[in-house]
N, C-alpha and C positions, 0 to 999 in steps of 0.2 A: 487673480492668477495664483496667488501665493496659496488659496485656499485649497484651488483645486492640485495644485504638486502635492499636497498634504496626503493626496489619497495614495500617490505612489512614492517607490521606497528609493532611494538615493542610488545614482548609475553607477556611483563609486561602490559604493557595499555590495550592490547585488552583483554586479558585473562581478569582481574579487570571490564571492561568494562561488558564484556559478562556475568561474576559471580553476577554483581550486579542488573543486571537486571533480570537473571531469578532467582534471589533469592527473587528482588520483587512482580514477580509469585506465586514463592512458598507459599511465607507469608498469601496470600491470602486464601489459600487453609488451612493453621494453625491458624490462627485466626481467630475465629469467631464473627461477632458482629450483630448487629441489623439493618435492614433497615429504613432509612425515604424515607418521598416522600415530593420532591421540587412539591409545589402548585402556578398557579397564576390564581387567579379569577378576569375574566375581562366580563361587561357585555357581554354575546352571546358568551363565550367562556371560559372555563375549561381548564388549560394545566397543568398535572400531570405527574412528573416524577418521576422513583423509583430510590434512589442513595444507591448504597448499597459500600462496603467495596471493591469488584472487579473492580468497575465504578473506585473508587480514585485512585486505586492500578494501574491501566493501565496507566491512567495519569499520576502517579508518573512515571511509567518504563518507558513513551516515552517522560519525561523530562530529566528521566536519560541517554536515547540513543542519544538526541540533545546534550547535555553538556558532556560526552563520547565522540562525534562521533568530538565536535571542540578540543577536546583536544588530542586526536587520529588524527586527521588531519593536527593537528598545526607542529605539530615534521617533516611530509613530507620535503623534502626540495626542491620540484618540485613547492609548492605554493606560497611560498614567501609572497608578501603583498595583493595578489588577496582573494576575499571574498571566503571562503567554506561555504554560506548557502546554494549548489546545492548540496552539498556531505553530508550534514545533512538529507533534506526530506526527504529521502525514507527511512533511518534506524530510523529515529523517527515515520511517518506514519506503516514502518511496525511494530513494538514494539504496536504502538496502534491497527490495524486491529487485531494483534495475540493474544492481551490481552484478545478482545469478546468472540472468541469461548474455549480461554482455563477457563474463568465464567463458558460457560455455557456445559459444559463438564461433565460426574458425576465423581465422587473418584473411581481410582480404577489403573485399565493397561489402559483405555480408556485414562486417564488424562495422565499419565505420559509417553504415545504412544504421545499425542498432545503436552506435554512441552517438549520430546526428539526434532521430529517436528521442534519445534517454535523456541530450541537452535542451528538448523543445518538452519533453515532459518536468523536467527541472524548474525550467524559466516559469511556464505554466503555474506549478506549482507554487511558485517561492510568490509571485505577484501579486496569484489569488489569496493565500493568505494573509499576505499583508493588504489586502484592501477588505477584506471579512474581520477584520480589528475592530472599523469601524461602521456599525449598521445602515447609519445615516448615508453612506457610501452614494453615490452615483452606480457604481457597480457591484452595489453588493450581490444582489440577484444572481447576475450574471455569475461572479467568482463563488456564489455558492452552488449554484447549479454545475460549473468546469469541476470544483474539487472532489463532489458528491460522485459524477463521471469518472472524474480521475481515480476516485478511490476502488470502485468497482473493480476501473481497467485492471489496476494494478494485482487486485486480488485475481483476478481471472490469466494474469503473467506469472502471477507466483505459481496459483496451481496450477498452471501446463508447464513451467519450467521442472517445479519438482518430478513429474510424470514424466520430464523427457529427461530429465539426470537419472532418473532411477534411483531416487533416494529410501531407503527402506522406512520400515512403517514409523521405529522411533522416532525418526527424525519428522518425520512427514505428518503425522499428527497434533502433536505441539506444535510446530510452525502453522500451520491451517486454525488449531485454535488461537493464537496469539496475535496473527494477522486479522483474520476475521473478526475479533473480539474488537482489537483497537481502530480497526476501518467504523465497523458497527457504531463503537461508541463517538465517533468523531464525525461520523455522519446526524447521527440522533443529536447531538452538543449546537450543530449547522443551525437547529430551528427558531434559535434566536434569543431561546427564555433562560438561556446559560443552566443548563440543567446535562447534568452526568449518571447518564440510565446504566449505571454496570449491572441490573441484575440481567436488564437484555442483554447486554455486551455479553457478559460472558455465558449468558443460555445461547445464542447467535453460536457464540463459539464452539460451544458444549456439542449442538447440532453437527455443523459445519463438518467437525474435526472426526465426530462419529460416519458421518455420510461419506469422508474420506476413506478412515479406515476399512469401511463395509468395501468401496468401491476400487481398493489398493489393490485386489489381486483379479480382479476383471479386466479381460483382453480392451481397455478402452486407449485410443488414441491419447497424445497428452493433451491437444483438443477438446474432446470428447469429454475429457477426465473433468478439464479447467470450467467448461460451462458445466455440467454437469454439477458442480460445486457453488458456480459464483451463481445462478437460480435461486438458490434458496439463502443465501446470503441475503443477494437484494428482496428476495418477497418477506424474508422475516423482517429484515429493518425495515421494509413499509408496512406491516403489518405493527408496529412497535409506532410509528409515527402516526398511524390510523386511529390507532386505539388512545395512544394521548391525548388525539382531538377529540375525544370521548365520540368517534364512528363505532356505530353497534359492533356485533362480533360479527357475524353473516356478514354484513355489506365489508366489511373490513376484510374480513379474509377473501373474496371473492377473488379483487385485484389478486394477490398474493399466491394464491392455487394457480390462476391463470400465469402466471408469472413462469412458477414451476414446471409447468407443465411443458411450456415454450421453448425450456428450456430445457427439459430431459427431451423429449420431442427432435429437438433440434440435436443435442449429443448423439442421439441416435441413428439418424440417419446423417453425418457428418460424419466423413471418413479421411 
């Protein structure tokens, strides 16, 4: 019995963990305060951002899911003295992706439908990587398969949320490479051989952030926009997993086109 609790992480830590995070949600929503806006005036260029109380509030939650997610980790006893910064990303980036759209969200059942949501993608997250610690797992399969999903979802909420704030290109292009880079590389890390592909991570991203910009001032849905983006995301990191397993280039890329395809396809006639 004592072996199999081993696989999951203590109700105290994680419950604590999960409570404090979406109560830094919450907060946001009960407090109100005043917006500024961060200026830099540089000859032949204006760069204005609005920082308002949600912006820090998000920050704060996916500092609290890094520093949560090593002290939840630490107690595993599958880790021993090996680094858990691969079992950190994904519950700190998701904490930040989830923060955006629950801003911009109105009051009401709309919100508290999106922070129900954001608490069952939390718990999701925070489980399955602590049971991905240890290979031999019962479920590892399983919590590798949920996080590789999750990390898609999330990439496909970022780019319809930024489409639907109307963030301009600066902002919008770094975020798309940064995201897509650390989903990519934390997907490709999943395969088992403890191996860190950054030159795909950041060609993944390189693409990505490009496909954005081209696609930033087209009449597309935020929808439209999000698959549209998150297509080639998923057919290059399978294309980069394909190819690891030494799969020719043709049969390798076939999946991957098809993939593409399915997915401007579908942006398309999706209104």
């Amino acid at each position: 019995m004592q072996e199999d609790r081993s696989y999951l992480p203590s109700a105290d830590r994680i419950g604590v963990l999960i409570a404090s995070v979406l109560l830094t949600f919450t907060l946001t929503r009960l407090i109100q305060s005043p917006r500024f806006t961060l200026t830099i005036a540089l000859p032949g260029f204006y760069f204005a951002y609005p920082v308002t109380l949600g912006s820090i509030m998000t920050v704060l939650a996916a500092a609290l899911s890094a520093t949560g997610m090593n002290w939840l980790t630490r107690e595993h006893p599958a880790l021993g003295e090996k680094p858990n910064i691969e079992h950190i990303m994904l519950p700190t980036l998701t904490t930040f992706v989830i923060g955006a759209p629950l801003t911009l969200l109105p009051n009401g059942i709309t919100w508290w439908i999106g922070f129900s949501f954001a608490a069952i993608l939390l718990i999701i997250v925070f489980l399955a990587e602590y049971t991905t610690i240890d290979l031999s797992a019962p479920a590892y399969g399983f919590a590798r398969a949920g996080l590789t999903a999750l990390a898609y979802a999330l990439f496909l909420i970022l780019a319809t949320s930024l489409r639907y704030s109307g963030a301009r290109m600066f902002l919008l292009v770094p975020a798309i490479f940064i995201v897509a880079g650390l989903i990519s590389l934390r997907i490709l890390h999943l395969d088992g051989i403890n191996r860190w592909d950054f030159p795909w991570a950041i060609g993944i991203g390189i693409v990505c952030a490009q496909i954005g910009a081209g696609l930033h001032y087209w009449p597309l849905t935020p929808i439209q926009f999000g698959l549209a983006l998150t297509g080639p995301l998923y057919a290059l990191t399978m294309l980069s997993v394909s190819l690891a397993e030494e799969i020719p280039l043709p049969r390798a890329a076939f999946g991957p086109a098809v993939i593409i395809g399915l997915a401007w396809v579908s942006a398309i006639f999706l209104h």
